[in-house]
C-alpha positions in Angstrom: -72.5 70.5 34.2 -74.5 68.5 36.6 -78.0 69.4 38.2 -77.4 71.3 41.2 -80.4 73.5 43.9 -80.7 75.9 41.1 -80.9 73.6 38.1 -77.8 72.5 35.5 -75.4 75.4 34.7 -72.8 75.3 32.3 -74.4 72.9 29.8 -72.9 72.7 26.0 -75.2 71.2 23.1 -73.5 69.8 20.4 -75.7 69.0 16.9 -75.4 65.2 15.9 -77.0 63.9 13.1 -79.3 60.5 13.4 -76.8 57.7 11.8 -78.4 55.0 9.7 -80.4 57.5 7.5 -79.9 60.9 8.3 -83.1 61.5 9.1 -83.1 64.4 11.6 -80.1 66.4 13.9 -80.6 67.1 17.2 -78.7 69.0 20.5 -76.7 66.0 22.2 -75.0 67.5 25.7 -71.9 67.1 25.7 -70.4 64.0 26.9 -73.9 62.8 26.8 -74.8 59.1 24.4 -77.3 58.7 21.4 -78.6 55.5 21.0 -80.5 54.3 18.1 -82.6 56.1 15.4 -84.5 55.0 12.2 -85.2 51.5 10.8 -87.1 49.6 8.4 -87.7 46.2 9.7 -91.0 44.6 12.0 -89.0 43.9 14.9 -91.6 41.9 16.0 -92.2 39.6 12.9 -90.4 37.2 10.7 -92.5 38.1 7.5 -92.4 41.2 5.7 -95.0 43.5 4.8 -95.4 47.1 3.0 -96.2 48.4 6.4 -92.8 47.0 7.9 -91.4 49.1 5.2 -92.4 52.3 7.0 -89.6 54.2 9.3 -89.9 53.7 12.0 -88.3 55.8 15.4 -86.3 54.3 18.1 -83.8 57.1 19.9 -82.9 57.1 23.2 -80.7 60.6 24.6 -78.9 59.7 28.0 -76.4 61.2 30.5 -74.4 58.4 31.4 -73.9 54.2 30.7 -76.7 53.5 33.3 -79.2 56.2 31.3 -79.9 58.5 34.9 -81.2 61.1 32.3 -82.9 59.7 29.4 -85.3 61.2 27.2 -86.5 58.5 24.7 -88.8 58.2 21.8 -90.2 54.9 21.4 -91.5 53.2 18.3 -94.9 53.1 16.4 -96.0 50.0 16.5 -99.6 49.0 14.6 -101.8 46.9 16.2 -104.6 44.7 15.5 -108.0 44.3 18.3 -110.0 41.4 16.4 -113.0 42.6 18.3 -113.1 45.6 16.7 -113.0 44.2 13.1 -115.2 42.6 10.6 -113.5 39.9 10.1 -114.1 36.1 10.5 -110.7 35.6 12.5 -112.2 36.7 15.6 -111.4 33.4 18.0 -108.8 32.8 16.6 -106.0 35.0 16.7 -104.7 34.9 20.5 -102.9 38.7 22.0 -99.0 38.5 21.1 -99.8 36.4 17.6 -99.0 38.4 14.3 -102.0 39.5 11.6 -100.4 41.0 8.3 -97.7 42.8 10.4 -99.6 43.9 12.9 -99.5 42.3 16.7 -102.6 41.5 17.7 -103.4 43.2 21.4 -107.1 44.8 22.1 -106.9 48.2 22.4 -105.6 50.5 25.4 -106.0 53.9 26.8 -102.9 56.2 26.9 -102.0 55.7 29.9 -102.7 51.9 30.1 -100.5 51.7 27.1 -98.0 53.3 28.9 -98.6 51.0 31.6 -98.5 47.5 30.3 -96.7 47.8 26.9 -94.4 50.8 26.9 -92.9 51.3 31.1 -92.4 47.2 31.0 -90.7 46.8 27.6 -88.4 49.8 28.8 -87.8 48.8 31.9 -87.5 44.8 32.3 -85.3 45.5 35.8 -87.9 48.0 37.5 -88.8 47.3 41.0 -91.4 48.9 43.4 -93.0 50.6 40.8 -96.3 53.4 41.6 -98.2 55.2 39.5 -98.4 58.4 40.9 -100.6 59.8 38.0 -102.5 59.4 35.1 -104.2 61.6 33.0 -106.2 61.6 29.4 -105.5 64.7 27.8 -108.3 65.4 25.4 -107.5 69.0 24.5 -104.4 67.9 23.1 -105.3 65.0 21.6 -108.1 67.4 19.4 -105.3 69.6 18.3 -102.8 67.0 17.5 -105.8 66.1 15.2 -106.2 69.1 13.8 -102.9 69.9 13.3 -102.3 66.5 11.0 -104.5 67.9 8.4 -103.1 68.3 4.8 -99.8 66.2 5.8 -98.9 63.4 3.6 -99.1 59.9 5.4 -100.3 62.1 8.5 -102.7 58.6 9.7 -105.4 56.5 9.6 -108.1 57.6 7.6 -111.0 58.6 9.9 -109.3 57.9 12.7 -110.3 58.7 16.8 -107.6 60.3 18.7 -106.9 60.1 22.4 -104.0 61.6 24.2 -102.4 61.2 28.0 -99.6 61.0 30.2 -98.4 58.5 32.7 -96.1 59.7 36.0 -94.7 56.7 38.1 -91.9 56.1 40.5 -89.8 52.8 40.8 -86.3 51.4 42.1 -83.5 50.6 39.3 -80.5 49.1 40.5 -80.7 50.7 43.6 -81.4 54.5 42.8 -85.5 55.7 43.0 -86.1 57.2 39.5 -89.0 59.4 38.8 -90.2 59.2 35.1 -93.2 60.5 33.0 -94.6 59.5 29.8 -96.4 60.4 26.9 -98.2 59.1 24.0 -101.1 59.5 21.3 -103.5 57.2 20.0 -104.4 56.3 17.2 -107.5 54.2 16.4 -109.8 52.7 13.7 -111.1 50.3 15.9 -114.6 51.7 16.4 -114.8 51.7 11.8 -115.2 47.9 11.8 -111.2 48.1 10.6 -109.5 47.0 14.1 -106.2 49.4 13.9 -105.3 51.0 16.4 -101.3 52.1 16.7 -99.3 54.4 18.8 -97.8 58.1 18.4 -95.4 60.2 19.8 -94.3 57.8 22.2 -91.7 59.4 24.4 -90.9 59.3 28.4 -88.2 61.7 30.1 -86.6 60.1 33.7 -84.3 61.4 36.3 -83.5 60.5 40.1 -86.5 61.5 41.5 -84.8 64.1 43.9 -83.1 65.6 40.6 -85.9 65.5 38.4 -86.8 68.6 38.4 -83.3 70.6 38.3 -82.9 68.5 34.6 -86.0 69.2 32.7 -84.7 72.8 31.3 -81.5 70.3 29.3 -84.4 67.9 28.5 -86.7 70.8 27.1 -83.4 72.2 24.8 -82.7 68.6 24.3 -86.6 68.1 22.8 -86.9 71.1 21.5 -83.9 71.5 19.0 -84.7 68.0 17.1 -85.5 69.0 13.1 -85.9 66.9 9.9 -83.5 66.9 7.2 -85.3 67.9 4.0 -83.0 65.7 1.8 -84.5 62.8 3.6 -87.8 64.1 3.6 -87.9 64.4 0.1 -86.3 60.5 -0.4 -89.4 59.7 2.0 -91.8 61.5 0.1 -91.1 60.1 -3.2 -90.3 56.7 -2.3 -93.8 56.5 -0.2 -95.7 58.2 -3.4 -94.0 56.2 -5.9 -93.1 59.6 -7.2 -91.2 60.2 -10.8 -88.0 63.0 -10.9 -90.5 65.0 -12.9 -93.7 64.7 -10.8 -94.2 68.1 -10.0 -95.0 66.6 -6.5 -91.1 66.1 -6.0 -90.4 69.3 -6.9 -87.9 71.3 -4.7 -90.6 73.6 -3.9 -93.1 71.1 -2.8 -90.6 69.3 -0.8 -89.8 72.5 0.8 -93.2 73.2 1.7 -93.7 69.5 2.8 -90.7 70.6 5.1 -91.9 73.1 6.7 -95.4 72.0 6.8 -93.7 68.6 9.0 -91.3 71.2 11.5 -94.2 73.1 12.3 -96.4 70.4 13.0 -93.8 68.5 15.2 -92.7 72.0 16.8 -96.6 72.3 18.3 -96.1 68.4 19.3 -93.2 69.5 21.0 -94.6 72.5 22.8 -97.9 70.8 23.4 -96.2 67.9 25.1 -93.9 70.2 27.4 -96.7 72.5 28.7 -99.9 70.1 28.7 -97.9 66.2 29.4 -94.8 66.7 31.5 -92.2 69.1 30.9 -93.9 72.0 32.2 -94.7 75.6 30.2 -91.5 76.2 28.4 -89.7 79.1 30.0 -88.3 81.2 26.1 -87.0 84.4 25.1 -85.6 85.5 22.0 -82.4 85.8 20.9 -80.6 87.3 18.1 -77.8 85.4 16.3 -74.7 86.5 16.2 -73.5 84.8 12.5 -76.9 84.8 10.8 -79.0 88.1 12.1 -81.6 85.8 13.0 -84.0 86.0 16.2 -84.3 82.8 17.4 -86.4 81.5 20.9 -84.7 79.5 22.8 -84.5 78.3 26.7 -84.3 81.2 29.0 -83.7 79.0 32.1 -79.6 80.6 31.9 -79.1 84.1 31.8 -76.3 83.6 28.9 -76.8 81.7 25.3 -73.5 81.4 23.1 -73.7 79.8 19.7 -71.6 78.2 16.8 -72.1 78.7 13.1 -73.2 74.4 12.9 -75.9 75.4 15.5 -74.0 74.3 18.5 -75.0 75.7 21.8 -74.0 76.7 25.0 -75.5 78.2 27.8 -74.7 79.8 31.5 -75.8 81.3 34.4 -71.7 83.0 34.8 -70.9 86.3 33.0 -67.0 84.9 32.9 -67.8 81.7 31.5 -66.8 80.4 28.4 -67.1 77.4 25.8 -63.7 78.2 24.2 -62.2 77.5 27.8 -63.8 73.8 27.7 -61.8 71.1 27.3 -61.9 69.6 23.4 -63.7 71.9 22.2 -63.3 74.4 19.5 -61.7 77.8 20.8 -62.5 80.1 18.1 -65.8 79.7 16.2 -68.1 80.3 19.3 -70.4 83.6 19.5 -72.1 84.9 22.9 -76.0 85.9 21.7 -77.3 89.2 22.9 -80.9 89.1 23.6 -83.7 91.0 20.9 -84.9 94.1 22.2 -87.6 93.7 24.4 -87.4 90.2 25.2 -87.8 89.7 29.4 -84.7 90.1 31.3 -83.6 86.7 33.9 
């Protein structure tokens, strides 16, 4: 299960659940680490506000101890640019200080974000570092947009939006990585209000001479992350203040929050792979074999098996077989046929 000329082969998924709230599950390749997930607290301030309060997402997905292969979401973090506020402060608030919760830093495109706040704060050991592009991506930063309309908590209210993508190159304890990365912004600046904050901050890295054999486990990898409605529906209410018997905490509103949320972060996710970095998504559609189902998933193998719990397992080799891995269960695993019609690999 390790990237060869033709890309990984032979590559198991199992579902793992994020572990201090439950907030989402996701694929996890075998043998592979999770690191991290949901918290509460202003990392960067002593004081607490309401807006420290708000989850925040910090997971990092990697092959190995030394993350080779890592695909990581960073943090929203809300920020405060003085000059682009009414406010009376203005002089007196230097970049790096604190202003109710917010770290004060004037605002940045995408991909100078990525540049000076994000790439440094992951990477304090970097070394010969390039950019070898940069891009604003302004069609998807319009949809994104679009697509956060009628979704509770989906912003700031009136809010610019401006997209892009950062690729660079750099030397890590001796091995030349290549890495892209990806964010949205999110701004209020130009209202008088000064906000601006960060969104859908994530960046994928590989040796640069294998980066390109791993992005079909980094697509399944991004692709199969959903929320769990129970902790949706604790979210909801406790953001709304919401009663048992508010008809807004309803099952049927929480389910429709639900898939409301999926879909949204399902066009993120597709957005980002065929417009930012991991390339059009190469799908077919599979039906399967416990539920009836079709499902789409990655057609970069030419064979999909699954488990009941959503665990899955794919292969370029007629003859091979999860139940013949090592620790792993012999008897609950399925092989998927493809739906009718769906293109042949």
């Amino acid at each position: 299960m390790s990237p060869s000329n033709q890309g990984p082969k032979g590559m198991l998924f199992r579902i793992v659940f994020e572990t201090s709230e439950g907030a989402f599950r996701i694929l996890l390749p075998h043998g592979w680490i999770a690191e991290g997930g949901i918290y509460r607290q202003n990392l960067l301030a002593q004081q607490t506000y309401s807006i420290s309060q708000e989850p925040k997402f910090n997971y990092l997905i990697k092959n190995d101890n030394a993350g080779s292969v890592v695909i990581r979401w960073c943090p929203e973090i809300n920020y405060y640019d003085p000059h682009g506020a009414l406010s009376s402060s203005i002089g007196s608030l230097p970049v790096g200080s604190l202003f109710q919760g917010m770290l004060v830093y004037p605002q940045l495109t995408p991909p100078a974000y990525l540049q000076q706040i994000i790439f440094p704060w992951a990477h304090v050991r970097a070394e010969q570092v390039e950019v070898v592009d940069q891009r604003l991506l302004p069609d998807l930063a319009a949809g994104y947009q679009k697509s956060l309309s009628g979704l509770p908590q989906s912003g700031f209210s009136g809010a610019t939006y401006a997209a892009g993508v950062l690729t660079t190159t750099y030397m890590e304890d001796g091995v030349r990585y290549l890495e892209k990365l990806f964010t949205v912004i999110v701004s209020q600046v130009g209202m008088a209000k000064g906000m601006w904050s960060n969104q859908q901050t994530l960046y994928i890295r590989a040796p640069a001479n294998e980066f390109e054999a791993w992005l079909p486990v980094l697509y399944v990898i991004q692709n199969s992350m959903r929320i769990n409605p129970e902790w949706l529906a604790r979210e909801l209410s406790n953001q709304a203040d919401l009663t048992p018997d508010d008809p807004k905490s309803s099952p049927q509103e929480i389910a429709r929050w639900d898939l409301q949320i999926n879909n949204h972060q399902q066009w993120v996710i597709t957005e980002i792979q065929t417009e930012a970095f991991l390339s059009p998504a190469v799908e077919t559609k599979y039906i399967n074999p416990f539920s009836g189902q079709i499902e789409v998933a990655s057609a970069h193998w030419r064979y999909r098996w699954v488990t009941q719990m959503g665990d899955e397992f794919y292969t370029d080799e007629a003859g091979e077989d999860p139940r013949s891995i090592r620790d792993v269960n012999r008897s609950e695993w399925k092989r998927c046929d493809k739906h009718p019609g769906s293109k042949k690999n």
